[in-house]
C-alpha positions in Angstrom: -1.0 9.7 -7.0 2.2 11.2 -8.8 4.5 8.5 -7.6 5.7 5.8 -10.1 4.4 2.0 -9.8 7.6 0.5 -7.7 8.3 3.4 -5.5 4.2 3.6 -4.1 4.6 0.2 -4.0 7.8 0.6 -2.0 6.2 2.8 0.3 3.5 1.3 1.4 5.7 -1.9 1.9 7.9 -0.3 4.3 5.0 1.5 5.9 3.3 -1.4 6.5 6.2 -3.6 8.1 7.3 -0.6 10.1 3.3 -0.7 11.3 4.0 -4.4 11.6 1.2 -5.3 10.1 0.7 -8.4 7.3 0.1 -8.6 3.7 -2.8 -10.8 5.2 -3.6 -8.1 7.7 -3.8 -4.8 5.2 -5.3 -7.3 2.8 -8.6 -7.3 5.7 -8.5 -3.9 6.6 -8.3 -3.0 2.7 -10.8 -5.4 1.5 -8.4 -6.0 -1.1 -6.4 -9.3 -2.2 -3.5 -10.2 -0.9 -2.4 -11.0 -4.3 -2.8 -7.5 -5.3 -1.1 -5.8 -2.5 1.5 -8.3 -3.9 1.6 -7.4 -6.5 1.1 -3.1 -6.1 4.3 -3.6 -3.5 6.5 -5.5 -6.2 5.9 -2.6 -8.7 3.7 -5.5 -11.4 0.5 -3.1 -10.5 0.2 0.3 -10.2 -2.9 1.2 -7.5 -5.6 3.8 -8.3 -6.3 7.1 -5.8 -9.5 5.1 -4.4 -6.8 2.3 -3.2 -3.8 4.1 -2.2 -6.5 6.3 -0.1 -8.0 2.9 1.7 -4.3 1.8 2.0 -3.5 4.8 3.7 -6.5 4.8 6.0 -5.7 1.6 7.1 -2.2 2.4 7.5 -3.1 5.3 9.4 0.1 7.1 6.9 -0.1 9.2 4.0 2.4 7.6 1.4 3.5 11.3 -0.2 3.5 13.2 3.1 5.4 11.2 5.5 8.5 10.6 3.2 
């Protein structure tokens, strides 16, 4: 992923409330903390490729492509 921290974490926020799905929800779907996405949307943690890929599956998106 060549996007810095806060702007993939920007993404995937507005993907996922456009999707209207919660932190909770993606969080399920991910198998991932909701913590974490938390954290990856507010820019504290930067996600790896294996993340941002199950993000994007879940989000049916891709997080470069569609913006």
């Amino acid at each position: 992923m060549n996007l810095p921290p806060m702007r993939i974490g920007v993404r995937i926020k507005l993907a996922r409330v456009k999707r209207g799905v919660t932190q909770a929800e993606l969080a399920h779907l991910t198998e991932l903390s909701q913590a974490y996405l938390s954290q990856i949307e507010t820019g504290d943690r930067t996600p790896g490729t294996e993340t941002v890929e199950s993000i994007e599956r879940a989000l049916q998106c891709d997080l470069e492509g569609d913006w």
